[in-house]
C-alpha positions in Angstrom: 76.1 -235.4 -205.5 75.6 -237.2 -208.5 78.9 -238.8 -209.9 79.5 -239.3 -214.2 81.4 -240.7 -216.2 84.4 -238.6 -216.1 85.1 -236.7 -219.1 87.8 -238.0 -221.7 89.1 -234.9 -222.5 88.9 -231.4 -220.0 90.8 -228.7 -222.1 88.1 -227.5 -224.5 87.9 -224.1 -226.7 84.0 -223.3 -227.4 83.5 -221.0 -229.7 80.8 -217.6 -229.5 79.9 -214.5 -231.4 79.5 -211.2 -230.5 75.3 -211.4 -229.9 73.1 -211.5 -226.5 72.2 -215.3 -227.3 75.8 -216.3 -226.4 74.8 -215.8 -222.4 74.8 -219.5 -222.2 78.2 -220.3 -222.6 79.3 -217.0 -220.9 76.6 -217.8 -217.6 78.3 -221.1 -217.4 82.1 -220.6 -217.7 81.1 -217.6 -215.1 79.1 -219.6 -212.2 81.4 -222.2 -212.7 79.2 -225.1 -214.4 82.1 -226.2 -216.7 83.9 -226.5 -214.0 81.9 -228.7 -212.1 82.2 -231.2 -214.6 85.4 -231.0 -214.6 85.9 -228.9 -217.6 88.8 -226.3 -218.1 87.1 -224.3 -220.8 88.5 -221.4 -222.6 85.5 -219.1 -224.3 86.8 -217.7 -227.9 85.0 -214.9 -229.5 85.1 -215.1 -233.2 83.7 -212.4 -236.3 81.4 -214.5 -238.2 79.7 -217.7 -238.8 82.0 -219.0 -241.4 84.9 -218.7 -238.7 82.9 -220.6 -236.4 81.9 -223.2 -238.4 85.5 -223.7 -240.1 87.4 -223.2 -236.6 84.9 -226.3 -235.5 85.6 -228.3 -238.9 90.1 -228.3 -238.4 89.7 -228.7 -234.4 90.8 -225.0 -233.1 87.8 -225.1 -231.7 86.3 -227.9 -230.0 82.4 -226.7 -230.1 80.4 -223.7 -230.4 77.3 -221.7 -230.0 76.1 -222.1 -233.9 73.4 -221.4 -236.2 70.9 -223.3 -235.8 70.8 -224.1 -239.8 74.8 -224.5 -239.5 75.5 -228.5 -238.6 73.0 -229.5 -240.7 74.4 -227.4 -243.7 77.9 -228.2 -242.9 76.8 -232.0 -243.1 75.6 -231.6 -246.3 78.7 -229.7 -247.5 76.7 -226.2 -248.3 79.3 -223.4 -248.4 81.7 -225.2 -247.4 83.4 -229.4 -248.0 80.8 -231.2 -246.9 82.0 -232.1 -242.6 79.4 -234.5 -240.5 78.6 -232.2 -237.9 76.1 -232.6 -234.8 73.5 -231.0 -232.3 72.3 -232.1 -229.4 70.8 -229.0 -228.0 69.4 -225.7 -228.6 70.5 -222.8 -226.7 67.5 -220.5 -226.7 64.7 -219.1 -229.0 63.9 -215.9 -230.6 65.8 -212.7 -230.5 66.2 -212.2 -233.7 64.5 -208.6 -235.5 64.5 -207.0 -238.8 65.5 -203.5 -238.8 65.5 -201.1 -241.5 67.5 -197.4 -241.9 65.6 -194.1 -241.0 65.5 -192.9 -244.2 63.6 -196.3 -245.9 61.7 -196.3 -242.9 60.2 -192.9 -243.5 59.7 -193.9 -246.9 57.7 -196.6 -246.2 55.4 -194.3 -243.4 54.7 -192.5 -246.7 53.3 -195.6 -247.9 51.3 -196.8 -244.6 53.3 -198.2 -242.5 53.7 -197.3 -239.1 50.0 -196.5 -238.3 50.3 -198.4 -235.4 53.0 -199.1 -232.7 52.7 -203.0 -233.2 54.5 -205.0 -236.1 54.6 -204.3 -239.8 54.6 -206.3 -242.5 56.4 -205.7 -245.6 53.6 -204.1 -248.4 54.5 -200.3 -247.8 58.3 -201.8 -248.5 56.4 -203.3 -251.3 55.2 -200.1 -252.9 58.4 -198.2 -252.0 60.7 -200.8 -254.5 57.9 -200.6 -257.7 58.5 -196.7 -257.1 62.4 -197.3 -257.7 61.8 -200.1 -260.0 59.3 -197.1 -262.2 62.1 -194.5 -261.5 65.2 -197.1 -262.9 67.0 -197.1 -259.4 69.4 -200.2 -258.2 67.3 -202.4 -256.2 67.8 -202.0 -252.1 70.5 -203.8 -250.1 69.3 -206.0 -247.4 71.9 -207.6 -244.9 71.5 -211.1 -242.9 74.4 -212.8 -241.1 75.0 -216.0 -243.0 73.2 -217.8 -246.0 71.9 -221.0 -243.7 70.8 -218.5 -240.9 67.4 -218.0 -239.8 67.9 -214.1 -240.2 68.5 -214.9 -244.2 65.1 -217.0 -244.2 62.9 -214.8 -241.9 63.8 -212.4 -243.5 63.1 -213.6 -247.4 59.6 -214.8 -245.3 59.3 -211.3 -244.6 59.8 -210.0 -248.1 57.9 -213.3 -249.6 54.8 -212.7 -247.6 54.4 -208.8 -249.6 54.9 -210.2 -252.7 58.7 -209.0 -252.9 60.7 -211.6 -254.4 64.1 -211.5 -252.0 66.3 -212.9 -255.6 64.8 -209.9 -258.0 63.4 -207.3 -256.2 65.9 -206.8 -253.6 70.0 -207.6 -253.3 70.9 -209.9 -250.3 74.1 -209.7 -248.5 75.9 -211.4 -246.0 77.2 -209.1 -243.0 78.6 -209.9 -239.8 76.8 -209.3 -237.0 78.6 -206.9 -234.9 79.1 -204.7 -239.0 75.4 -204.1 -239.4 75.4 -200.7 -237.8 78.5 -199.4 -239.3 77.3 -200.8 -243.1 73.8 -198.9 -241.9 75.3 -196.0 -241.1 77.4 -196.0 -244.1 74.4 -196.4 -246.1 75.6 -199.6 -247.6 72.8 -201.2 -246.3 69.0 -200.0 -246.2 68.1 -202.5 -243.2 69.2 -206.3 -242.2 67.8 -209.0 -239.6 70.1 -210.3 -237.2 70.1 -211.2 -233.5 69.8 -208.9 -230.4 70.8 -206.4 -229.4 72.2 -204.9 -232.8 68.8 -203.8 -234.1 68.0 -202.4 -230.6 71.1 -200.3 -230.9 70.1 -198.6 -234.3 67.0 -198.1 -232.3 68.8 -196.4 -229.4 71.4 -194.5 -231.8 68.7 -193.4 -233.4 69.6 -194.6 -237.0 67.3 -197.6 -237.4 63.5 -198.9 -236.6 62.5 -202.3 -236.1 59.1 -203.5 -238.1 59.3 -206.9 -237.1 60.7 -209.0 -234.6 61.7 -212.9 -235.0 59.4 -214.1 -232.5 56.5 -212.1 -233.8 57.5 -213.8 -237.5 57.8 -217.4 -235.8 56.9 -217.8 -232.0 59.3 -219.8 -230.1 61.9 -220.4 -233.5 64.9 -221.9 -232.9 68.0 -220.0 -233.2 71.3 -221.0 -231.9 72.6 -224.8 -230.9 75.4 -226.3 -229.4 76.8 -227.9 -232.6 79.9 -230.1 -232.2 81.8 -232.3 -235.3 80.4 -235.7 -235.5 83.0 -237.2 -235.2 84.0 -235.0 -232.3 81.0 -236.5 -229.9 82.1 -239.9 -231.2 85.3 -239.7 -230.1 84.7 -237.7 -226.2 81.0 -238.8 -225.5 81.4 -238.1 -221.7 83.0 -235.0 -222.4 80.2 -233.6 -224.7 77.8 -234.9 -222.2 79.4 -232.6 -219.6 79.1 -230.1 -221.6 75.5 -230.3 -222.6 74.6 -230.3 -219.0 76.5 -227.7 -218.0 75.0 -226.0 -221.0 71.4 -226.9 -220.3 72.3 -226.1 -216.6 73.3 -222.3 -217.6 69.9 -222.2 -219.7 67.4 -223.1 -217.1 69.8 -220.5 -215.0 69.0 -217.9 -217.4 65.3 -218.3 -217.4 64.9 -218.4 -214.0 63.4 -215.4 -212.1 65.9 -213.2 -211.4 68.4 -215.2 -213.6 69.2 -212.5 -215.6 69.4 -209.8 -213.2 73.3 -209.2 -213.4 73.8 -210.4 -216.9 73.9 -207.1 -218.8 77.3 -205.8 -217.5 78.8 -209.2 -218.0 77.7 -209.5 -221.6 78.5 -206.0 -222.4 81.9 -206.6 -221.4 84.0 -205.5 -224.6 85.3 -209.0 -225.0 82.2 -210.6 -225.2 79.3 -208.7 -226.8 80.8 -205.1 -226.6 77.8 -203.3 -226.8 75.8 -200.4 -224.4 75.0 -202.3 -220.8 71.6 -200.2 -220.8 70.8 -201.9 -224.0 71.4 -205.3 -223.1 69.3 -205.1 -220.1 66.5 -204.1 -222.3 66.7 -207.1 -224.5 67.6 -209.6 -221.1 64.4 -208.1 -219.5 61.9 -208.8 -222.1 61.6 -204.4 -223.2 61.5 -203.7 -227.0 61.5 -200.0 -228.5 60.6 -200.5 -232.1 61.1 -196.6 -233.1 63.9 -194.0 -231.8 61.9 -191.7 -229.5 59.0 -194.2 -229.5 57.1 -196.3 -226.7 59.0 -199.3 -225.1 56.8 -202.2 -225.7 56.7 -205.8 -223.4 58.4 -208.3 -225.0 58.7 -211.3 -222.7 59.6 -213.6 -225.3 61.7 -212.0 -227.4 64.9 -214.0 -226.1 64.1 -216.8 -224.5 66.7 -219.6 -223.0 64.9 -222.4 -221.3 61.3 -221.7 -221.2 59.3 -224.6 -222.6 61.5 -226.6 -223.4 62.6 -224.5 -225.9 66.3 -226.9 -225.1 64.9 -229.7 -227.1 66.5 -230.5 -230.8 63.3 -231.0 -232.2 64.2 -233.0 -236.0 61.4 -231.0 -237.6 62.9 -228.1 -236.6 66.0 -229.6 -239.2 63.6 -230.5 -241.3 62.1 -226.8 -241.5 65.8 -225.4 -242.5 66.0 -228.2 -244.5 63.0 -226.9 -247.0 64.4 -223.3 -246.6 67.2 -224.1 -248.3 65.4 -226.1 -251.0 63.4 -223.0 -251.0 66.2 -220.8 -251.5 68.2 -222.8 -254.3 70.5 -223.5 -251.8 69.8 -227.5 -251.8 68.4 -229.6 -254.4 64.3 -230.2 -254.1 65.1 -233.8 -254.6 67.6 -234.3 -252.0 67.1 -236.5 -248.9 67.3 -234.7 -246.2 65.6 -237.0 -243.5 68.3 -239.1 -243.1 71.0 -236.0 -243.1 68.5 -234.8 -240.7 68.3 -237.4 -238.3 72.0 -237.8 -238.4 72.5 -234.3 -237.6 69.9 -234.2 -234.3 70.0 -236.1 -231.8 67.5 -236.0 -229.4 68.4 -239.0 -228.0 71.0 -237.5 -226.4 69.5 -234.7 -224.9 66.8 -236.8 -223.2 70.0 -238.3 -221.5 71.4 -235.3 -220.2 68.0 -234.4 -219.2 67.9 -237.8 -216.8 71.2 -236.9 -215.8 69.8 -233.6 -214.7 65.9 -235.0 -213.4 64.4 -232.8 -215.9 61.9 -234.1 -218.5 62.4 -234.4 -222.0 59.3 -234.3 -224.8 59.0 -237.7 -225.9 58.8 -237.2 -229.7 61.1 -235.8 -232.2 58.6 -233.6 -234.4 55.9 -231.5 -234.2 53.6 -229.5 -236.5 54.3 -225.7 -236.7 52.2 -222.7 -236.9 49.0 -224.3 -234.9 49.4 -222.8 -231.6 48.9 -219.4 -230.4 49.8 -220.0 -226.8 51.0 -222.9 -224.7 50.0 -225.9 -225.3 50.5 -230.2 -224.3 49.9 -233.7 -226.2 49.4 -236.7 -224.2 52.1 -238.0 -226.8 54.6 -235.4 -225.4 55.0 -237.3 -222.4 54.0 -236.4 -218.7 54.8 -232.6 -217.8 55.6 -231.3 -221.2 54.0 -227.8 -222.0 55.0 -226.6 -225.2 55.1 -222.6 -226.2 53.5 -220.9 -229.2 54.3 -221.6 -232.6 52.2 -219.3 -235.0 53.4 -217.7 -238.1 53.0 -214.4 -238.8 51.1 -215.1 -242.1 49.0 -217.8 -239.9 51.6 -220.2 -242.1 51.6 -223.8 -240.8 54.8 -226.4 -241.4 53.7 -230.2 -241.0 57.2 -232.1 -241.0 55.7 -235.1 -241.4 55.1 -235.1 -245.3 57.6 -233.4 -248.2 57.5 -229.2 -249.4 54.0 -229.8 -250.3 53.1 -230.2 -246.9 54.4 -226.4 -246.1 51.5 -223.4 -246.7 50.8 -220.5 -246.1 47.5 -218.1 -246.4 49.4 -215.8 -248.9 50.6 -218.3 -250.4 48.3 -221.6 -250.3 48.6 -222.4 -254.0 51.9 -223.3 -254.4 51.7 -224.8 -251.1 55.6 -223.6 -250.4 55.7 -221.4 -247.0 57.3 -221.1 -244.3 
């Protein structure tokens, strides 16, 4: 057995909310990984994202599934005092969807959408808001789970792509995660994006349809990390190393066949995601119902935890929220984000876990977006590195290597701004 460096620290609170992408951490306090490396770990469920990010930033907690957007807006101090915060590991892929209310949704059937079973964009939605915006109505309420998320930005890409402006056309709020259903219901809200399995349960309660997934907006985006404060890792670097490998150890778990087989009862659990086991199992085993009533569709990659390397803190993924939230007014276009970037991920340490472990590790720290519609490999990469798809929905590409200008899109080409 291999022996580490033993950790400086071995009481630890990590952090989680109430979604199906939290497995991870729940998988490894469970099989015992933490303990392993001699971790005594304490899982603590919290209500939104600004809990988790200010629980991490006074030391209740000592890490925590995040955001992916999170450590890198934390650093910069958006939302919140600016606190140096890091990643050195993602936790999965996909599983985000948009879903809107029955009553918009039949709306826009009126106006075309629907035809098929597949995904919808966002043109009948389109048509449905210039009929309000004719008849004098309030503009339509639209929920995401926190303004750095990538449920705020796939879902303004969404709107953006259908010519709805997401800061005139429609209102944008911030709800927690575990709330959509009850503001849907309420009719507060007429639809949201946030992470499995909420939209699948307005599916299954029959209040809700989903037009679009996450993975069919962005194959293979990130989603949640393991974010930790800088000066956090600084301070316990064998300790956070334990972690990330008994992380990384849990993801590769998850993703392997039968990994997921007895995972829905655990997550349902009403201390950790408190939701139906039956629809949790759908989401763990790759089944997507779009429509109450309606077909159950494959969706193999709709939550994803190891699967090509899907681990790896890729900087141009930081760099990617980085332009969404010069895109969204949220950061100034002339800030410089490379080096808050670069700060902030560290693949460097990853590809040290990943020795630790004898798994392999891309070799680079970027890569171009939007260019592959199935698996693919660069001699670059290194040895053994197969990479998943990356398309756009809009066939959109994102070349990190270059400023905003470099970002375009087919509906979009002329300003040169999307995704």
């Amino acid at each position: 057995m291999t022996t580490y460096a033993p950790p400086e620290r071995t009481r630890l609170h990590l952090g989680f909310i109430a979604l199906a992408d939290s497995a991870p951490l729940v998988v490894a306090e469970r099989d015992g990984l933490f303990a392993e490396e001699g971790l005594d770990v304490t899982l603590a469920r919290r209500a939104s994202w600004a809990a988790i990010r200010d629980d991490v930033v006074i030391g209740r907690l000592d890490g925590a599934a995040m955001l992916a957007g999170l450590p890198l807006a934390a650093t910069l101090g958006l939302g919140s005092t600016p606190m140096p915060m890091t990643t050195s590991l993602a936790l999965g892929a996909n599983g985000n969807a948009i879903c809107v209310g029955d009553a918009l949704w039949q709306r826009m059937r009126a106006e075309g959408a629907g035809e098929t079973n597949g995904p919808a964009d966002a043109s009948s939605l389109a048509r449905v808001i210039a009929e309000d915006r004719a008849a004098g109505l309030a503009p339509l309420t639209f929920a995401m789970v926190h303004p750095v998320s990538s449920h705020h930005y796939q879902l303004r890409y969404w709107l953006e792509a259908a010519g709805i402006d997401p800061d005139r056309d429609v209102r944008l709020i911030v709800v927690p995660p575990a709330r959509m259903l009850a503001n849907l219901r309420a009719e507060r809200i007429a639809g949201f994006c946030v992470g499995a399995p909420w939209s699948e349960l307005a599916v299954a309660e029959g209040i809700g349809h989903i037009p679009m997934t996450g993975y069919e907006l962005w194959n293979n985006a990130p989603e949640k990390v393991f974010g930790v404060a800088a000066d956090w890792a600084e301070a316990y670097p064998n300790t956070h190393r334990a972690v990330l490998r008994a992380l990384l150890r849990a993801c590769h778990r998850l993703d392997a066949d039968q990994g997921r087989s007895d995972l829905a009862p655990l997550m349902a659990d009403p201390a950790v995601v408190d939701c139906p086991t039956e629809v949790l199992a759908d989401v763990y085993a790759g089944r997507l119902q779009r429509h109450p009533g309606g077909p159950v569709e494959a969706a193999p990659d709709h939550l994803v935890f190891a699967r090509r390397h899907v681990n790896f803190p890729w900087r141009s993924h930081g760099l990617w929220f980085a332009r969404r939230m010069q895109r969204s007014a949220q950061l100034h276009a002339a800030s410089d984000v490379v080096a808050a970037v670069d700060a902030v991920y560290r693949p460097d340490r990853y590809r040290r876990v990943c020795d630790d472990l004898g798994l392999v590790a891309p070799a680079r720290d970027h890569k171009t977006e939007g260019t592959h519609a199935g698996p693919w490999q660069a001699a670059d990469m290194g040895p053994g590195i197969t990479l998943g798809a990356d398309r756009f929905f809009d066939g959109g590409v994102f070349d990190p290597t270059a400023g905003p200008s470099v970002c375009s899109s087919r509906s979009e080409s002329s300003e040169g701004v999307r995704p």
